[in-house]
PyMOL commands that place a pseudoatom at each C-alpha (Angstrom):
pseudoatom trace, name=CA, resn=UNK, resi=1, chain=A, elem=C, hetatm=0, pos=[-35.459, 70.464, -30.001]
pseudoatom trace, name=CA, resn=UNK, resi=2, chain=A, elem=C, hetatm=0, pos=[-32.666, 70.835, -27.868]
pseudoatom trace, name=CA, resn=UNK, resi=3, chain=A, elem=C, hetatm=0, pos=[-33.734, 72.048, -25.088]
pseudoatom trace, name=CA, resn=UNK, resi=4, chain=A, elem=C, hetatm=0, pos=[-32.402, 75.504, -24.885]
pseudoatom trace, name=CA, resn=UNK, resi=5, chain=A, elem=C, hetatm=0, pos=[-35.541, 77.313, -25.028]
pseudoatom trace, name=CA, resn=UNK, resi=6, chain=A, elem=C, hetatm=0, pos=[-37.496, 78.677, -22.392]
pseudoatom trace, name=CA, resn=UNK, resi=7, chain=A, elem=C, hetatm=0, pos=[-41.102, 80.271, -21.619]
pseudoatom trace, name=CA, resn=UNK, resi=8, chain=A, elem=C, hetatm=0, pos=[-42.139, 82.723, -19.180]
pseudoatom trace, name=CA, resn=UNK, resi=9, chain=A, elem=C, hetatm=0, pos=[-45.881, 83.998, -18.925]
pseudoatom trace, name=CA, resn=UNK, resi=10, chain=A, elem=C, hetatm=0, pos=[-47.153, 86.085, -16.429]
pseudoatom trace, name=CA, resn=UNK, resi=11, chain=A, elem=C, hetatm=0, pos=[-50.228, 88.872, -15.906]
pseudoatom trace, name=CA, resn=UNK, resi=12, chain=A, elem=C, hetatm=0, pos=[-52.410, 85.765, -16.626]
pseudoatom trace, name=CA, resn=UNK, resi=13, chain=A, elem=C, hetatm=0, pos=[-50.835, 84.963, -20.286]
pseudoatom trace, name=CA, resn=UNK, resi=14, chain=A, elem=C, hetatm=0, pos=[-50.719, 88.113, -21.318]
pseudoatom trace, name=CA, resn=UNK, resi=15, chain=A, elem=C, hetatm=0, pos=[-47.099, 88.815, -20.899]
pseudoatom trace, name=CA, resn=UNK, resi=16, chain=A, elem=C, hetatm=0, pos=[-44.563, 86.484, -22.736]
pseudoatom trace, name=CA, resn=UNK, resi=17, chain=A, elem=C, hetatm=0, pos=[-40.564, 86.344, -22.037]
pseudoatom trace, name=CA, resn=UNK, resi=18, chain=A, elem=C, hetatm=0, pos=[-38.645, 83.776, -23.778]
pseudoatom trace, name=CA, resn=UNK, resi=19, chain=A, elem=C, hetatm=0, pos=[-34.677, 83.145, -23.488]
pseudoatom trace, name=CA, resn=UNK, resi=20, chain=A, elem=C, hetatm=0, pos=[-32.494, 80.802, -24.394]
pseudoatom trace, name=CA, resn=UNK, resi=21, chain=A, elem=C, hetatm=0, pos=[-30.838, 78.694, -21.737]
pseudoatom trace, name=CA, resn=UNK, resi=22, chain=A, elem=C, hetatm=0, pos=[-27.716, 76.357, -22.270]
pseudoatom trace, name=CA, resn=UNK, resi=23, chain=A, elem=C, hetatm=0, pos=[-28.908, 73.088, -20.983]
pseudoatom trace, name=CA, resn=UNK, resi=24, chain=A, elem=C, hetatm=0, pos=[-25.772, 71.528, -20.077]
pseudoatom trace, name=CA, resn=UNK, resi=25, chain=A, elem=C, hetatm=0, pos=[-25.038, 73.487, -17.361]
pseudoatom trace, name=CA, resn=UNK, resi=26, chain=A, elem=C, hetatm=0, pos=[-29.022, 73.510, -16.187]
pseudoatom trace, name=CA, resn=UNK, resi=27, chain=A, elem=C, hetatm=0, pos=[-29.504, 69.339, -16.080]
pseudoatom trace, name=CA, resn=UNK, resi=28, chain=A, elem=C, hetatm=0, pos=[-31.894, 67.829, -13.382]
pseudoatom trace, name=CA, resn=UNK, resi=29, chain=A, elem=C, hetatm=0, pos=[-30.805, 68.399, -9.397]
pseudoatom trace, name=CA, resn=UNK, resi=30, chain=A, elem=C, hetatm=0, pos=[-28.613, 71.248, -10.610]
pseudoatom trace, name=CA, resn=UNK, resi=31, chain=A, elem=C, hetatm=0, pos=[-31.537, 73.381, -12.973]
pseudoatom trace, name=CA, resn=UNK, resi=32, chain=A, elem=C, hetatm=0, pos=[-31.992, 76.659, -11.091]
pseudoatom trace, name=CA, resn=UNK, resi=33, chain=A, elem=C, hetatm=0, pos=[-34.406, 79.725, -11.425]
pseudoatom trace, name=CA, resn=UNK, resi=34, chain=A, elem=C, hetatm=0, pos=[-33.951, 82.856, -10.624]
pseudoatom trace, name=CA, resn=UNK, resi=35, chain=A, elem=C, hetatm=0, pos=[-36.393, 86.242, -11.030]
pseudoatom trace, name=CA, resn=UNK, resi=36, chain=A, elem=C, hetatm=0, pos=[-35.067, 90.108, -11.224]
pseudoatom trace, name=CA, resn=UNK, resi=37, chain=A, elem=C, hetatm=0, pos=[-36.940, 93.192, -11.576]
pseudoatom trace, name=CA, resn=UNK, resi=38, chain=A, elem=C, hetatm=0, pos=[-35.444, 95.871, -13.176]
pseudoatom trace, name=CA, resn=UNK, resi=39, chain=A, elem=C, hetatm=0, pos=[-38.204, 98.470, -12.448]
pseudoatom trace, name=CA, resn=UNK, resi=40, chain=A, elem=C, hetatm=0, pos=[-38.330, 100.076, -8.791]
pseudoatom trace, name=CA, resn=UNK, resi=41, chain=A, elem=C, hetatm=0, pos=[-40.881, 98.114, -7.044]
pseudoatom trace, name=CA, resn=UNK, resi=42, chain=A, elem=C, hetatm=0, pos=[-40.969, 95.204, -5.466]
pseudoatom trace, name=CA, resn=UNK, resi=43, chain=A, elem=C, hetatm=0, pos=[-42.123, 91.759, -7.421]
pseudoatom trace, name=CA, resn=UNK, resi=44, chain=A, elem=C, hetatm=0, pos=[-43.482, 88.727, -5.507]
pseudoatom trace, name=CA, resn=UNK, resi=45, chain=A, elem=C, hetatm=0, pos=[-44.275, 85.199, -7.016]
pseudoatom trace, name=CA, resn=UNK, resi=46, chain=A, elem=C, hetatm=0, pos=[-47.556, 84.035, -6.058]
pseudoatom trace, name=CA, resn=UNK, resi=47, chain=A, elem=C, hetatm=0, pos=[-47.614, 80.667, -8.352]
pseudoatom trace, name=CA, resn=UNK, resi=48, chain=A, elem=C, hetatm=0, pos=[-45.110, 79.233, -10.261]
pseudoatom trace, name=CA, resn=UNK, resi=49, chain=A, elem=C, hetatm=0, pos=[-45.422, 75.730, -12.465]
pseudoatom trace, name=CA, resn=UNK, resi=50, chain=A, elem=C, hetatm=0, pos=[-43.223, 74.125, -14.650]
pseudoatom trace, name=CA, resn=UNK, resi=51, chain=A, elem=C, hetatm=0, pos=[-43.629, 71.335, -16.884]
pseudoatom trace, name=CA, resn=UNK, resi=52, chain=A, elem=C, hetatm=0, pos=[-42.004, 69.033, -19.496]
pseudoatom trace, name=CA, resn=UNK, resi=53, chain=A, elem=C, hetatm=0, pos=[-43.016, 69.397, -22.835]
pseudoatom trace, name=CA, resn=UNK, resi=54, chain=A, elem=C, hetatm=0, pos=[-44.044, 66.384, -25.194]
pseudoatom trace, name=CA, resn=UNK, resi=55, chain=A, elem=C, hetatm=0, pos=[-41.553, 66.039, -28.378]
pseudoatom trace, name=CA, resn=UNK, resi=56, chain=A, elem=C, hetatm=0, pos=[-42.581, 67.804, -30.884]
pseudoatom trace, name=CA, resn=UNK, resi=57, chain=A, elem=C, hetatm=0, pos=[-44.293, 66.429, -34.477]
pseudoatom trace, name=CA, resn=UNK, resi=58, chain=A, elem=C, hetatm=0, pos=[-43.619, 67.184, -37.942]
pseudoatom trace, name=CA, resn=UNK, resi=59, chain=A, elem=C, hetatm=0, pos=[-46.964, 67.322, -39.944]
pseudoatom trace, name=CA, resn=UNK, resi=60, chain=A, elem=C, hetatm=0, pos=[-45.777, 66.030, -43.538]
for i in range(1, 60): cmd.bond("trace and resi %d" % i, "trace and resi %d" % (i + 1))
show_as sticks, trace
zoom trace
């Protein structure tokens, strides 16, 4: 709900990363993304998309 949580899938869902993000500091123009591999080969991004999510609903 507030905003600090993000996503990451990759190997076509099958891997999941989430982290928490401080939004304040990662607002509109001045979000950023950045990718690191800790292993010993190189990692390219072939497709990357990002969305808003709806607000959530509470089923009650």
């Amino acid at each position: 709900i507030d905003h600090s949580i993000v996503e990451s899938f990759g190997a076509g869902g099958k891997t999941c990363i989430t982290a928490r993000v401080y939004p304040k500091t990662a607002v509109g123009d001045d979000a950023r993304l950045f990718v690191f591999n800790n292993g010993s080969s190189a990692v390219g991004i072939t497709r990357l998309s990002a969305w808003t999510m709806l607000q959530p609903s509470v089923n009650g």
